[in-house]
mmCIF file of the N, C-alpha and C atoms, coordinates in Angstrom:
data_MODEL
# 
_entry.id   MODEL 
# 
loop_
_atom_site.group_PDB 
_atom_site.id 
_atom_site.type_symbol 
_atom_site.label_atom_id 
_atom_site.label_alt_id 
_atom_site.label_comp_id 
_atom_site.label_asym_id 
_atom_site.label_entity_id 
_atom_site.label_seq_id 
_atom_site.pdbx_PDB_ins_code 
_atom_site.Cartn_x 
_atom_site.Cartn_y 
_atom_site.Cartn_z 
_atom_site.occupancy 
_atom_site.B_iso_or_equiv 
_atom_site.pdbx_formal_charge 
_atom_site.auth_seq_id 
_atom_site.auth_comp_id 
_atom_site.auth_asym_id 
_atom_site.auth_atom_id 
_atom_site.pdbx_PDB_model_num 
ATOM 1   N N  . UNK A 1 1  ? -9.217  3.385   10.204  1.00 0.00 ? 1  UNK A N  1 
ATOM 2   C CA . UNK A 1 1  ? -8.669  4.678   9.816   1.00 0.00 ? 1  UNK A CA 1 
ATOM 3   C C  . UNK A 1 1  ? -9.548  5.248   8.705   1.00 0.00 ? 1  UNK A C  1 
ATOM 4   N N  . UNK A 1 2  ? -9.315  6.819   8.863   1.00 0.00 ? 2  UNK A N  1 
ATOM 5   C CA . UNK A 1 2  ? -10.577 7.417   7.464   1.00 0.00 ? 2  UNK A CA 1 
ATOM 6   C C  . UNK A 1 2  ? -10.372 7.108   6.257   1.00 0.00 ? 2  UNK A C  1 
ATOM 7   N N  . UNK A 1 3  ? -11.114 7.525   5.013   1.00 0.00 ? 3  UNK A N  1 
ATOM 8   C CA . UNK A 1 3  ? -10.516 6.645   3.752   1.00 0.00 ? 3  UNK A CA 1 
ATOM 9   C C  . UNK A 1 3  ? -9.628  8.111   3.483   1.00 0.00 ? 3  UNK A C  1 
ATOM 10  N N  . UNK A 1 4  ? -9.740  9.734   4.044   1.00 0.00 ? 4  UNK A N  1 
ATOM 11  C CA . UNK A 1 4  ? -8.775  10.680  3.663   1.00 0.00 ? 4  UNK A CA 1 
ATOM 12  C C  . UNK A 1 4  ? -7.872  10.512  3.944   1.00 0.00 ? 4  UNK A C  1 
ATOM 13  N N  . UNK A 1 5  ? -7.231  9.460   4.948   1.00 0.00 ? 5  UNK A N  1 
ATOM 14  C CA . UNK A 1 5  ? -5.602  9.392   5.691   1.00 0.00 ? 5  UNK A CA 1 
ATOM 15  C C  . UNK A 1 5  ? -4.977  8.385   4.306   1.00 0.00 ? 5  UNK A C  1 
ATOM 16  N N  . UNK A 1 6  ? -5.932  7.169   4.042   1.00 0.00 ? 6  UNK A N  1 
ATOM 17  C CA . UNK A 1 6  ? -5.522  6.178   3.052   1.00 0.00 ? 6  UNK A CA 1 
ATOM 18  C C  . UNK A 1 6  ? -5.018  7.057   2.015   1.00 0.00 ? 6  UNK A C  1 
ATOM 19  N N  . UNK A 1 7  ? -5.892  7.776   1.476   1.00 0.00 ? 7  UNK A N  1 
ATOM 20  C CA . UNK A 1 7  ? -5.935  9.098   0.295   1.00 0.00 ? 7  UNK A CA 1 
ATOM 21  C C  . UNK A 1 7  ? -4.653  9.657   0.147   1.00 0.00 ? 7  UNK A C  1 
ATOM 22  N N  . UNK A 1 8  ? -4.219  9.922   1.600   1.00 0.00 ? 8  UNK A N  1 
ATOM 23  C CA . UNK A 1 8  ? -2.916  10.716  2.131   1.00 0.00 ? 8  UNK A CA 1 
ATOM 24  C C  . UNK A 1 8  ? -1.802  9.812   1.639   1.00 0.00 ? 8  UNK A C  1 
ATOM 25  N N  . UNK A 1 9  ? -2.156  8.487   2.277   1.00 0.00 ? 9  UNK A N  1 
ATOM 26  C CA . UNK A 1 9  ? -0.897  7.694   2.197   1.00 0.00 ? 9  UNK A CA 1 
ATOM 27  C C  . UNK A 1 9  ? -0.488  7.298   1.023   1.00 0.00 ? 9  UNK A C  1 
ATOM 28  N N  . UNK A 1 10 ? -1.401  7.332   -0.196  1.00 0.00 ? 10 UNK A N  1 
ATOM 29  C CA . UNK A 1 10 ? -1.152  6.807   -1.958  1.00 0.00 ? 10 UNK A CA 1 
ATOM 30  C C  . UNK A 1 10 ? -0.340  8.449   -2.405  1.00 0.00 ? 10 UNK A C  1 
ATOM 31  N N  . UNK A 1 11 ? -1.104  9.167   -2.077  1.00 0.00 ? 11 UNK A N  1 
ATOM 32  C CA . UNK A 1 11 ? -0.517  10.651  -2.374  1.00 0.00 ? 11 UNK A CA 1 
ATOM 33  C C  . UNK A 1 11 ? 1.096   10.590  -2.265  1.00 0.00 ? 11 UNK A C  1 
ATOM 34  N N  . UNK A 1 12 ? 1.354   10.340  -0.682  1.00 0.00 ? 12 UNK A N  1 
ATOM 35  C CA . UNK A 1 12 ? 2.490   10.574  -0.294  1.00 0.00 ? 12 UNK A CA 1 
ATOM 36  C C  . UNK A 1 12 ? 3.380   9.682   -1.131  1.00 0.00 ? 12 UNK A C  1 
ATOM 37  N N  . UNK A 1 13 ? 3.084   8.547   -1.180  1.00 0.00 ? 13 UNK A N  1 
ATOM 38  C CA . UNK A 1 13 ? 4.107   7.034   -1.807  1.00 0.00 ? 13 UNK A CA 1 
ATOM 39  C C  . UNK A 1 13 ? 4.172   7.622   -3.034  1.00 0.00 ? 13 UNK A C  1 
ATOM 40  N N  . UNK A 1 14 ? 3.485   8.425   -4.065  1.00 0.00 ? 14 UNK A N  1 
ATOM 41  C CA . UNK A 1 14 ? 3.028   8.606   -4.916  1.00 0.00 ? 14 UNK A CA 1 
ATOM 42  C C  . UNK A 1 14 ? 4.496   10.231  -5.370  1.00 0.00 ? 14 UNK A C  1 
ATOM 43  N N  . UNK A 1 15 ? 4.015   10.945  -4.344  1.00 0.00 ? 15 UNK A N  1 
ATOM 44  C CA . UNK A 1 15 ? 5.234   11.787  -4.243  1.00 0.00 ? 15 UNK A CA 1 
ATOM 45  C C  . UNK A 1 15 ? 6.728   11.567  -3.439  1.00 0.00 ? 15 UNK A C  1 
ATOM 46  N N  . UNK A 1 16 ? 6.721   9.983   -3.695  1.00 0.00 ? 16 UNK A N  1 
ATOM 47  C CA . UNK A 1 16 ? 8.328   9.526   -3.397  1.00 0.00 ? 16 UNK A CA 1 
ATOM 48  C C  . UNK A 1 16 ? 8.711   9.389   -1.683  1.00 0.00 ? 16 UNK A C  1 
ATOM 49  N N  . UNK A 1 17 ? 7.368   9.948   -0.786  1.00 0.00 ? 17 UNK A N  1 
ATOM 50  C CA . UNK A 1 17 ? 7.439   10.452  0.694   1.00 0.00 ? 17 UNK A CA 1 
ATOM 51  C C  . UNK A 1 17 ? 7.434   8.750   0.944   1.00 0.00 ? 17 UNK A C  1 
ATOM 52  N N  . UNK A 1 18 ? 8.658   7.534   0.686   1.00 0.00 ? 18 UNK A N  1 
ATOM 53  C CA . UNK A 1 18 ? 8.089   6.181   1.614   1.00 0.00 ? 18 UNK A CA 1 
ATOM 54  C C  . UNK A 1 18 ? 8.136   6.287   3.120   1.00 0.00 ? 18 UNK A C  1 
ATOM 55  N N  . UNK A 1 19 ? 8.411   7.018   3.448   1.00 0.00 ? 19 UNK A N  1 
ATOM 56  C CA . UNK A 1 19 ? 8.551   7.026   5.408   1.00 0.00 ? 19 UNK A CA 1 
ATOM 57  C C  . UNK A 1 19 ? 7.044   7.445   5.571   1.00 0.00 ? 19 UNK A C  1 
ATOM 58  N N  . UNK A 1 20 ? 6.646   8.437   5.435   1.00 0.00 ? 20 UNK A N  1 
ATOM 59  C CA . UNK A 1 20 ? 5.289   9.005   5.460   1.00 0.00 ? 20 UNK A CA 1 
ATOM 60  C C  . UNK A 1 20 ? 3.986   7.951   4.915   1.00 0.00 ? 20 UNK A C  1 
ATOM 61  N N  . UNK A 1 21 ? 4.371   7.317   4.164   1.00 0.00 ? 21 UNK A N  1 
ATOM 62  C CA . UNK A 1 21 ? 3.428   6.465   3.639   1.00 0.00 ? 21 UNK A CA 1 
ATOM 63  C C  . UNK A 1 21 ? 3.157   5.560   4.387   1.00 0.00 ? 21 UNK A C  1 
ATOM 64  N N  . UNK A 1 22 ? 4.313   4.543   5.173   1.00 0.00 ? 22 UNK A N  1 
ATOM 65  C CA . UNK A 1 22 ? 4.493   3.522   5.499   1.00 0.00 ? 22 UNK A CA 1 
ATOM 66  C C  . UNK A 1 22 ? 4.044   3.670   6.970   1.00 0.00 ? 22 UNK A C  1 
ATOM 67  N N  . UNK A 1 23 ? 4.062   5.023   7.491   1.00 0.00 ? 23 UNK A N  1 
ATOM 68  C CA . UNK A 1 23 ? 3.575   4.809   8.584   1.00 0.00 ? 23 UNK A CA 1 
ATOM 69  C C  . UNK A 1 23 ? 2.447   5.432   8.809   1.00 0.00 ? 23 UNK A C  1 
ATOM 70  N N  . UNK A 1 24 ? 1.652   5.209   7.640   1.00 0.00 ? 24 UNK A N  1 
ATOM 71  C CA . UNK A 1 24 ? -0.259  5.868   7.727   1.00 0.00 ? 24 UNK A CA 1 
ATOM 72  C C  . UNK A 1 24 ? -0.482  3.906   7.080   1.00 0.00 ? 24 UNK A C  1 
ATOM 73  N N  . UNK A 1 25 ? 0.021   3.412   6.564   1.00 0.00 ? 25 UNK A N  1 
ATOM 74  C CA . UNK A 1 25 ? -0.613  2.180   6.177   1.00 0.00 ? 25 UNK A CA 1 
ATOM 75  C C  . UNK A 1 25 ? 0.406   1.416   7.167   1.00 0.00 ? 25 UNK A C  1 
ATOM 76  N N  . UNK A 1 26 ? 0.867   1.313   8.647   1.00 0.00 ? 26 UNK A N  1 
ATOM 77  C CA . UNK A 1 26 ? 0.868   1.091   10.066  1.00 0.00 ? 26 UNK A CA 1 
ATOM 78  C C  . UNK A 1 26 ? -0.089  0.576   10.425  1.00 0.00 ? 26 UNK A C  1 
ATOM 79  N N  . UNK A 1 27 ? -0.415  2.306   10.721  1.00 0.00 ? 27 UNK A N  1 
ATOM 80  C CA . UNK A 1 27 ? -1.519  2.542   12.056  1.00 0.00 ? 27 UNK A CA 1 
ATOM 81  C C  . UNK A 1 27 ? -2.691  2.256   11.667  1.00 0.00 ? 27 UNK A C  1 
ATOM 82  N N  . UNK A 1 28 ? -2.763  1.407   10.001  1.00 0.00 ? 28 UNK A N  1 
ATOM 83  C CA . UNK A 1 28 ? -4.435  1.116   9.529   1.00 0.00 ? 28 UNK A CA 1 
ATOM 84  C C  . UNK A 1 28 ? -4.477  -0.740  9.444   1.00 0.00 ? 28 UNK A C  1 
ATOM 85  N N  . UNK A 1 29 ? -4.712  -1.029  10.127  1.00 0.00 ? 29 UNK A N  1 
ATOM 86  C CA . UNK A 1 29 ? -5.511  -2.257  10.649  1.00 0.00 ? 29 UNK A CA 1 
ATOM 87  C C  . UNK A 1 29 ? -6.216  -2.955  9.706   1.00 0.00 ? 29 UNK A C  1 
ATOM 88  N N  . UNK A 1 30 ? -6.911  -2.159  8.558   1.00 0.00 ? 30 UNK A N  1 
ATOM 89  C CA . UNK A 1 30 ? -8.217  -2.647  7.627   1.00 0.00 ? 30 UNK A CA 1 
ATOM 90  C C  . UNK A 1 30 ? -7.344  -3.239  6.243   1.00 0.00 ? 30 UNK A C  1 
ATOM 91  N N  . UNK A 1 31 ? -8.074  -4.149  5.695   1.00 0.00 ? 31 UNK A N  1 
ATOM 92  C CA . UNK A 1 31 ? -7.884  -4.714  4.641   1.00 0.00 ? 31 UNK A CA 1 
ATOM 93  C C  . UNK A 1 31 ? -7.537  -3.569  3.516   1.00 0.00 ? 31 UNK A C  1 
ATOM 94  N N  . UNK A 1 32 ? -7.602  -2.444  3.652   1.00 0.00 ? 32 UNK A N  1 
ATOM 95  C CA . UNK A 1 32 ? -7.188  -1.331  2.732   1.00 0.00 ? 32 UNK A CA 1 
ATOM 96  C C  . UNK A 1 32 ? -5.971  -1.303  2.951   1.00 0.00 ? 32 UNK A C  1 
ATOM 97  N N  . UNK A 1 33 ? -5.709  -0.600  4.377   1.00 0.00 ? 33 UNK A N  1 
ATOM 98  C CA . UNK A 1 33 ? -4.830  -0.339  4.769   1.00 0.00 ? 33 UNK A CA 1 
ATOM 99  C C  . UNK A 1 33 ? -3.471  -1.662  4.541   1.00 0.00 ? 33 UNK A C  1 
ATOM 100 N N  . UNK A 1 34 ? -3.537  -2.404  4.672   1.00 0.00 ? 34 UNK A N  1 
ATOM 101 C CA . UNK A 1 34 ? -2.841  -3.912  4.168   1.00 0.00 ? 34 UNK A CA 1 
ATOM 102 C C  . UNK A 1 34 ? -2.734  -3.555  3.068   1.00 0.00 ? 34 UNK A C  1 
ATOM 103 N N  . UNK A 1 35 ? -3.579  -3.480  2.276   1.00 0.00 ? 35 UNK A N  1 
ATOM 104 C CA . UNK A 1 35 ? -3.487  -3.197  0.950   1.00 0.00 ? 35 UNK A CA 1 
ATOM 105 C C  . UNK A 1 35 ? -1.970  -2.325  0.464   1.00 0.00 ? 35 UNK A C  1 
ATOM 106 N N  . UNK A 1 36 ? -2.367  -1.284  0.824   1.00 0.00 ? 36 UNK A N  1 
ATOM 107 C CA . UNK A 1 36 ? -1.422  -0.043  0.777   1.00 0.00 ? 36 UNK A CA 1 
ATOM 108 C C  . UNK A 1 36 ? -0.243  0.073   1.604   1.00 0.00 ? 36 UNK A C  1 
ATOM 109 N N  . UNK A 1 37 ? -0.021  -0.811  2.378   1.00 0.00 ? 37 UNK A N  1 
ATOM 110 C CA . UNK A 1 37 ? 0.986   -1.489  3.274   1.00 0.00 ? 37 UNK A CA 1 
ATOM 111 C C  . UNK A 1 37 ? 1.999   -2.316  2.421   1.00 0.00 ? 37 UNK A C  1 
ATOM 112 N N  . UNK A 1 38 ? 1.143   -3.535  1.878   1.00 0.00 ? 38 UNK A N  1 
ATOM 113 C CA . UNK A 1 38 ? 1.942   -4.091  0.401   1.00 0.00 ? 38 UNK A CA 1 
ATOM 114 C C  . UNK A 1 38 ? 2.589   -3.174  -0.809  1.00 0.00 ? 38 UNK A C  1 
ATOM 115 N N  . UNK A 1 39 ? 1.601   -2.539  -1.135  1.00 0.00 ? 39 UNK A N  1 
ATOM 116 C CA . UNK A 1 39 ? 2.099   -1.606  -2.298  1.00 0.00 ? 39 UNK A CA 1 
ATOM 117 C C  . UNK A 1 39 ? 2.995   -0.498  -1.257  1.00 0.00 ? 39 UNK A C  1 
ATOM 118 N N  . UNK A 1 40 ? 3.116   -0.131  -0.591  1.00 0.00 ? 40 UNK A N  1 
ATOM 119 C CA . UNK A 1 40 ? 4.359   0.988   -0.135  1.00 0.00 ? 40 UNK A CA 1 
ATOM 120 C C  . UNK A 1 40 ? 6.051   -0.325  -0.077  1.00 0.00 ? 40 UNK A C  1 
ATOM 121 N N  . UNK A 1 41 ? 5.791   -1.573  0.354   1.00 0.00 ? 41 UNK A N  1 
ATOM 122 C CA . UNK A 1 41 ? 6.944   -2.460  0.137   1.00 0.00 ? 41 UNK A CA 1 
ATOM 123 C C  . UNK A 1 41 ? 7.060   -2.689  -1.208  1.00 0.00 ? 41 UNK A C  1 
ATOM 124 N N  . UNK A 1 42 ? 6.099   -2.971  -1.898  1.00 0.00 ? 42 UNK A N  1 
ATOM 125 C CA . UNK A 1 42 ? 6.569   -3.139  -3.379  1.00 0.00 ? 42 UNK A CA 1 
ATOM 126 C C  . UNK A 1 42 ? 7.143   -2.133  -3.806  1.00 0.00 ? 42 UNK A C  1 
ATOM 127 N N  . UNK A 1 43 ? 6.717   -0.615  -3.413  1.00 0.00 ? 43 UNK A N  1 
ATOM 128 C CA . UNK A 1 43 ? 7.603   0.334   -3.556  1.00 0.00 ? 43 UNK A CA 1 
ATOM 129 C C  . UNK A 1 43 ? 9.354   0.106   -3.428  1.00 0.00 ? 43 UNK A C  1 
ATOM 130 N N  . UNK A 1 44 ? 9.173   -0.134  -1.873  1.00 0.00 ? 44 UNK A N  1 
ATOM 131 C CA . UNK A 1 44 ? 10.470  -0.196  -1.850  1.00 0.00 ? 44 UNK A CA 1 
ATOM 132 C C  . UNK A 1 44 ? 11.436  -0.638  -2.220  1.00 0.00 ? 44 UNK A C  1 
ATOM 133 N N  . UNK A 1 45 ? 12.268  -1.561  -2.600  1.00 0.00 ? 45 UNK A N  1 
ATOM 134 C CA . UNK A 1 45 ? 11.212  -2.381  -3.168  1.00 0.00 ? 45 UNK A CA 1 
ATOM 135 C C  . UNK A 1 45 ? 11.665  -3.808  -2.127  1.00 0.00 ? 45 UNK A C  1 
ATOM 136 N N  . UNK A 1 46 ? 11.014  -4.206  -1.487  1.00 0.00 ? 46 UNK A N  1 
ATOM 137 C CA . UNK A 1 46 ? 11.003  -5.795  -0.410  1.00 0.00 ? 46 UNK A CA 1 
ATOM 138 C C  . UNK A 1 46 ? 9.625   -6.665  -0.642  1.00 0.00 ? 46 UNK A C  1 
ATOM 139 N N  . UNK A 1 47 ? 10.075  -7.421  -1.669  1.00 0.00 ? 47 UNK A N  1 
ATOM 140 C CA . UNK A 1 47 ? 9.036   -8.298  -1.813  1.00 0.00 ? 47 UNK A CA 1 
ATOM 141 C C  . UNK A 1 47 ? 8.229   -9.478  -0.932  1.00 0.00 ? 47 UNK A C  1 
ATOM 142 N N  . UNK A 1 48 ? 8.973   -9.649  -0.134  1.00 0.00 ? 48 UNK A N  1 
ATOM 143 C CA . UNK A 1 48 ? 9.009   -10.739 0.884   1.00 0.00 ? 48 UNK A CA 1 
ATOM 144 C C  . UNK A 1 48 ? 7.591   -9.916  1.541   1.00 0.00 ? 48 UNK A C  1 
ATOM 145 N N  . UNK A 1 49 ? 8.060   -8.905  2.397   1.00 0.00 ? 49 UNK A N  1 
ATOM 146 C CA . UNK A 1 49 ? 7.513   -7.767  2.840   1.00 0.00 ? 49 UNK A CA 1 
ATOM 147 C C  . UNK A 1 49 ? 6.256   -7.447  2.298   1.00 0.00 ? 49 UNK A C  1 
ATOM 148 N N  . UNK A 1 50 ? 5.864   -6.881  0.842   1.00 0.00 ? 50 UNK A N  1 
ATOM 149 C CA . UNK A 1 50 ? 5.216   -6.763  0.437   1.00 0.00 ? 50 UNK A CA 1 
ATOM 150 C C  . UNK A 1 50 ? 3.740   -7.785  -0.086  1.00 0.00 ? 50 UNK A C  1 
ATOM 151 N N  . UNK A 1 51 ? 4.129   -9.389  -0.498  1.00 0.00 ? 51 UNK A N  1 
ATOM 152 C CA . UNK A 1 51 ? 3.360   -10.459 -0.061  1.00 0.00 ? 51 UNK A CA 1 
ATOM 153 C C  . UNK A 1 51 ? 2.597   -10.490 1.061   1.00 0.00 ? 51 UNK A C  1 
ATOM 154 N N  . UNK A 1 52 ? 3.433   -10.404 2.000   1.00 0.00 ? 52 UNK A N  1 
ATOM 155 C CA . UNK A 1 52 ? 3.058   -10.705 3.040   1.00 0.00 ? 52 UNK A CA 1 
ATOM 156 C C  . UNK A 1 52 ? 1.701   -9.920  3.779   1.00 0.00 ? 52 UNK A C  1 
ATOM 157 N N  . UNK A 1 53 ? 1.856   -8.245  3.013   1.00 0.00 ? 53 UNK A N  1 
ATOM 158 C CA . UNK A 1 53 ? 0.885   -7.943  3.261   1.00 0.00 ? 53 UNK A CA 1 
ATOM 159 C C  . UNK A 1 53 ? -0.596  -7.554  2.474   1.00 0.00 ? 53 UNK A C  1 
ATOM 160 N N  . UNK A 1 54 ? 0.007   -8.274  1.372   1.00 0.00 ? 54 UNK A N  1 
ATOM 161 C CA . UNK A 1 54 ? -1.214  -8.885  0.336   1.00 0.00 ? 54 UNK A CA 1 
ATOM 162 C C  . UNK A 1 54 ? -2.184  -9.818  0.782   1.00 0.00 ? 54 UNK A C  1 
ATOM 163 N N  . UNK A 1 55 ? -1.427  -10.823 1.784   1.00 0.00 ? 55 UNK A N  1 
ATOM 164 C CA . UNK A 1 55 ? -1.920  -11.643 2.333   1.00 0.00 ? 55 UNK A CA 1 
ATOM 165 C C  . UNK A 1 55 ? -2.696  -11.632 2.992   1.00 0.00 ? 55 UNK A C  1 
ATOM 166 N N  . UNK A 1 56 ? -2.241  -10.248 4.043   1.00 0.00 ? 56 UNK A N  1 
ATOM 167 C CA . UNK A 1 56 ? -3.376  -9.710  5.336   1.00 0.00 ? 56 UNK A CA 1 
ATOM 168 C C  . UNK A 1 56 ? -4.583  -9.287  4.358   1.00 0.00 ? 56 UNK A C  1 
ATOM 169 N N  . UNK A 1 57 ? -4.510  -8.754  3.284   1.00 0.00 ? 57 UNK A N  1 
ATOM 170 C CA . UNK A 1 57 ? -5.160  -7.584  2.880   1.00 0.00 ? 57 UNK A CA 1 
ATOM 171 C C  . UNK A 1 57 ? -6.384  -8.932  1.969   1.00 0.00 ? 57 UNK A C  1 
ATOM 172 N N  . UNK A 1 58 ? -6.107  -10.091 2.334   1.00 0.00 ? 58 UNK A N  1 
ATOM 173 C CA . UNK A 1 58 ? -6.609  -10.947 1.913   1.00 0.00 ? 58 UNK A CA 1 
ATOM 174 C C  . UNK A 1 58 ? -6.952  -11.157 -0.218  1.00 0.00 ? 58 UNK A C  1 
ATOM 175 N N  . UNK A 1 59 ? -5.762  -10.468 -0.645  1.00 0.00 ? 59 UNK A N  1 
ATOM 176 C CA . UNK A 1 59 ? -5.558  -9.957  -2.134  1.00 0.00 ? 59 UNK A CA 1 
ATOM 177 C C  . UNK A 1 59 ? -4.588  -10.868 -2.558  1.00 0.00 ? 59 UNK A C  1 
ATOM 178 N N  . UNK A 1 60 ? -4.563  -11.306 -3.884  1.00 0.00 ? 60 UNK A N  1 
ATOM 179 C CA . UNK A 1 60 ? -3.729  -12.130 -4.518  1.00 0.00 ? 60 UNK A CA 1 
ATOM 180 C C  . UNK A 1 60 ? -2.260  -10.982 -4.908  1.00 0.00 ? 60 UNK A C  1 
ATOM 181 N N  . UNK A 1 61 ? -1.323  -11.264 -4.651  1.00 0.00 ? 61 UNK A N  1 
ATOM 182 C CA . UNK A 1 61 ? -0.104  -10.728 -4.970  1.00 0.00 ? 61 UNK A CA 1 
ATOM 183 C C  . UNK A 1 61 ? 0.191   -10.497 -6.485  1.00 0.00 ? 61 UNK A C  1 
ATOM 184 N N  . UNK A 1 62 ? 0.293   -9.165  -7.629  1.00 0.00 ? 62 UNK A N  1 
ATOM 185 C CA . UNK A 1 62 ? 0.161   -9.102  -8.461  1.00 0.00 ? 62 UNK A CA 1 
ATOM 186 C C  . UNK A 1 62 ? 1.873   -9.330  -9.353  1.00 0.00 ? 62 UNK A C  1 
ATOM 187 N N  . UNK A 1 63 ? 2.655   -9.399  -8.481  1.00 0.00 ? 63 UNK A N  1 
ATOM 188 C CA . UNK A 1 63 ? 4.341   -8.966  -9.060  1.00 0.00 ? 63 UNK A CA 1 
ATOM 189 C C  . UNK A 1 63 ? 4.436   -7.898  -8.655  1.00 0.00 ? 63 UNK A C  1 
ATOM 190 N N  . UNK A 1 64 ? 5.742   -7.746  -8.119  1.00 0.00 ? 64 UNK A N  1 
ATOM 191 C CA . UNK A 1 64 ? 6.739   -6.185  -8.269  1.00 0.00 ? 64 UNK A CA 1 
ATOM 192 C C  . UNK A 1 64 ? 6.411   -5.550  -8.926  1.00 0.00 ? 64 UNK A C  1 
ATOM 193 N N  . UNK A 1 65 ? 6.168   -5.855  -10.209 1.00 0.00 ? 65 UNK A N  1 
ATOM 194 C CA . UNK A 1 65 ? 6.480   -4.411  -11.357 1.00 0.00 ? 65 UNK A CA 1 
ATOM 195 C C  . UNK A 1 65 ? 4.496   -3.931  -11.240 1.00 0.00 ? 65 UNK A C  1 
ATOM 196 N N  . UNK A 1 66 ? 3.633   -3.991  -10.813 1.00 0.00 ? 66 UNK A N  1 
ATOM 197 C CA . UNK A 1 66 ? 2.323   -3.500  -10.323 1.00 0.00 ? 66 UNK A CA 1 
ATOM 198 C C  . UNK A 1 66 ? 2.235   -2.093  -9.710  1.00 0.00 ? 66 UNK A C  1 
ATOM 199 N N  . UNK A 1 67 ? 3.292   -1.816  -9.033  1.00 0.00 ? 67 UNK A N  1 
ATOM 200 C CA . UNK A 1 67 ? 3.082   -0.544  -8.052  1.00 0.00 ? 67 UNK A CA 1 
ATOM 201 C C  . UNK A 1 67 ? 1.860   -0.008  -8.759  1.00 0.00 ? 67 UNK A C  1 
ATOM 202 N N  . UNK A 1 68 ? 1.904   1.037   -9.806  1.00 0.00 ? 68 UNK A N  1 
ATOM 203 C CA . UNK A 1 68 ? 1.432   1.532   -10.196 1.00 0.00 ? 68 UNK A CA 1 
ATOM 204 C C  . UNK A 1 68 ? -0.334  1.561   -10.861 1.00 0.00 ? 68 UNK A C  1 
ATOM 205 N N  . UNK A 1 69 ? -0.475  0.506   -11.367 1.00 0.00 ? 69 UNK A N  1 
ATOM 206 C CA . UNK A 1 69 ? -1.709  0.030   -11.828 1.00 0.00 ? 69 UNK A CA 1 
ATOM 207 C C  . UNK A 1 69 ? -2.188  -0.246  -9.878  1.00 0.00 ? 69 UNK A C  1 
ATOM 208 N N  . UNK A 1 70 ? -2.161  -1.226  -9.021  1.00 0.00 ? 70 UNK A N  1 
ATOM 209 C CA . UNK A 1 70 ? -2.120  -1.282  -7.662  1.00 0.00 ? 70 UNK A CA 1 
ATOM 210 C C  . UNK A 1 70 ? -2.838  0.334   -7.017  1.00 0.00 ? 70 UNK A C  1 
ATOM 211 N N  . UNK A 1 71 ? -1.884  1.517   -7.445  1.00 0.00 ? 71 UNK A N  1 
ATOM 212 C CA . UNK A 1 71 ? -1.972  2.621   -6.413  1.00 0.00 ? 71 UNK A CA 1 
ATOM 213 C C  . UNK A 1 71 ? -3.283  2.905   -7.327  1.00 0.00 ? 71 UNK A C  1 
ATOM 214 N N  . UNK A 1 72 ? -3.502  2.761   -8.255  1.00 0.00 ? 72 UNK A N  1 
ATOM 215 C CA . UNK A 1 72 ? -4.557  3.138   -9.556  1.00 0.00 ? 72 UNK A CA 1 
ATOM 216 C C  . UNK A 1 72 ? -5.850  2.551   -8.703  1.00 0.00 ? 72 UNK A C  1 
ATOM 217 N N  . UNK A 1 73 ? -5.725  0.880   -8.715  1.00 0.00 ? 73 UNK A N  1 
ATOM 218 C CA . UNK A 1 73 ? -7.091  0.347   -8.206  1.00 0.00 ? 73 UNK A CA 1 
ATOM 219 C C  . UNK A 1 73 ? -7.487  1.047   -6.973  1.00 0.00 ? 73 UNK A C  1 
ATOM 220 N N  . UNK A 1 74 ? -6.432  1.000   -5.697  1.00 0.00 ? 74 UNK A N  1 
ATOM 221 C CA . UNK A 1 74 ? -6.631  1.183   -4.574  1.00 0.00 ? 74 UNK A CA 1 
ATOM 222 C C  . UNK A 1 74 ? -7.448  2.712   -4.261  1.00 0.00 ? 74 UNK A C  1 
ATOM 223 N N  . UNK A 1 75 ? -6.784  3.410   -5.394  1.00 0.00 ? 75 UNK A N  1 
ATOM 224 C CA . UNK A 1 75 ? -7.468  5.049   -5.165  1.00 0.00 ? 75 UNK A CA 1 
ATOM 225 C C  . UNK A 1 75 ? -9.051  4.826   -5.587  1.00 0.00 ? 75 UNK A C  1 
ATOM 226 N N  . UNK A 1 76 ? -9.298  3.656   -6.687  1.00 0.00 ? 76 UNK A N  1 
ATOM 227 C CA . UNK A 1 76 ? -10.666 3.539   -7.295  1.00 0.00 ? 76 UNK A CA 1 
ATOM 228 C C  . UNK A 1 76 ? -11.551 3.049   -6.096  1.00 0.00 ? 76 UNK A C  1 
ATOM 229 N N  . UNK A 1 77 ? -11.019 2.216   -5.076  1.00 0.00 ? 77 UNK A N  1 
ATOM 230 C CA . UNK A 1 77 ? -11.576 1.341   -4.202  1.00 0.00 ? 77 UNK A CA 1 
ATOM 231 C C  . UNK A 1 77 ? -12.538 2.257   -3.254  1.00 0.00 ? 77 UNK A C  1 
# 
């Protein structure tokens, strides 16, 4: 997926949109996208959920309370 949809999907999580978010970091396959897959569950907040896709994203799991610093790196990435 492009890195503008990823862009889209921190935006959206970012403006409270979790449905919208969650299903642009879906349809993305890439270790980003995992990325931002985790952080939209940590959003939610389902931790189980959110590990899990730290895991794909091949990233060490930072804690729940990260969202934020997380959406920070991921936009730097």
């Amino acid at each position: 997926m492009a890195r503008h949809a990823l862009l889209r999907g921190l935006s959206l999580l970012e403006a409270g949109d979790w449905d919208s978010s969650h299903a642009i970091a879906q349809a993305d396959t890439s270790d980003l996208g995992s990325w931002l897959h985790g952080i939209v569950h940590m959003v939610e907040p389902d931790k189980g959920n959110s590990m899990y896709w730290y895991r794909c994203a091949g990233r060490s799991f930072p804690g729940m309370s990260a969202a934020a610093s997380e959406l920070a790196a991921l936009r730097a990435a």
